[in-house]
NUKE-382518 format. One record per residue (C-alpha): x, y, z. Coordinates in steps of 0.5 Angstrom, whole numbers, padded with zeros to 4 digits, always signed. Each point is the difference from the previous one (the first is absolute). Layout:
BEGIN
XYZ ...
# end
This chain:
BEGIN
+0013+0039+0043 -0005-0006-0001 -0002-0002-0007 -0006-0003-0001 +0003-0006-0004 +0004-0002+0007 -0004-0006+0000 +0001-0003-0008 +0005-0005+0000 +0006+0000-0004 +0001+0001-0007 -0002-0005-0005 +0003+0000-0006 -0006-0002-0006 +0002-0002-0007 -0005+0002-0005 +0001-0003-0007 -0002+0006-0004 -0001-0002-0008 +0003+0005-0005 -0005-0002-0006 +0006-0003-0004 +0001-0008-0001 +0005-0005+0002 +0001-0007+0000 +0001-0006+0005 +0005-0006+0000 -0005-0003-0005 +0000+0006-0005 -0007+0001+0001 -0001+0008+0001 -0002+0003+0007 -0001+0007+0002 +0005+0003+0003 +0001+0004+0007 +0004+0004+0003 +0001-0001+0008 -0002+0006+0004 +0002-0001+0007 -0004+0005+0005 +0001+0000+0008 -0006+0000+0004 +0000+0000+0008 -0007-0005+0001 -0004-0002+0005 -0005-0005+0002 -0007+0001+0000 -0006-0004+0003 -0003-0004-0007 -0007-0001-0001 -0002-0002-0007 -0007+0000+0002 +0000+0007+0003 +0004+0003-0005 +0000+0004-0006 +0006-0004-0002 -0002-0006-0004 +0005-0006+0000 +0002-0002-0006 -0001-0008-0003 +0005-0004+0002 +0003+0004+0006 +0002-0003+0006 -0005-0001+0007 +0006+0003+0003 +0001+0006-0003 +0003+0006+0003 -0002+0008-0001 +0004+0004+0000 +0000+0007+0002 +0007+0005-0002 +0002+0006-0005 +0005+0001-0005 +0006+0002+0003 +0005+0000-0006 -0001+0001-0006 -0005+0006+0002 -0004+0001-0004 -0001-0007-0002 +0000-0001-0007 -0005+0001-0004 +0002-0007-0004 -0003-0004+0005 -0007+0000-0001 -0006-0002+0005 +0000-0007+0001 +0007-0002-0002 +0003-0005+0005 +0006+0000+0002 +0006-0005+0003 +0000+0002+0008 +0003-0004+0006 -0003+0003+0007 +0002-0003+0006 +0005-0006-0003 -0006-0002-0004 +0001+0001-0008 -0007+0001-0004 -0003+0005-0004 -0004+0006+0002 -0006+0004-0004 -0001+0008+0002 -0005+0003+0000 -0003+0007+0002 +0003+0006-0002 +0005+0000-0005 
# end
């Protein structure tokens, strides 16, 4: 039986910081949101990236070695609806720690 995600590479874990609404405060006493961490397991791929031909616009600030990514959520299905568009979560792909922004259908 063959799967058309044979050529995805293995999962990744993405961890979004997804605000609750509620405050809470940090080693200063000043308050800061409150998020609740939401693991997802992704298998990701890597596609060619041209910011120039793409409707991808990269954002202030990100590196010139940028990587995109292609994958899909695997766990939790359907991926919770907490995570909004343009929410970026920790990730490490391929040994390398860093952070990811999906975009596309949610």
């Amino acid at each position: 039986m063959t799967t058309p995600f044979s050529n995805f590479g293995w999962h990744t874990v993405l961890v979004f910081a997804v605000p609750t609404g509620a405050l809470t405060q940090d080693e200063l006493g000043q308050a800061i949101p409150k998020s609740n961490r939401i693991k997802v397991m992704a298998p990701l791929k890597v596609k060619p990236l041209t910011f120039a031909h793409s409707r991808i616009q990269r954002p202030p600030g990100m590196d010139e070695r940028a990587l995109l990514l292609e994958g899909y959520c695997l766990e939790p299905v359907p991926l919770p609806h907490s995570i909004l568009p343009q929410t970026w979560a920790e990730a490490t792909w391929s040994g390398q720690p860093g952070l990811l922004l999906p975009h596309g259908p949610h």
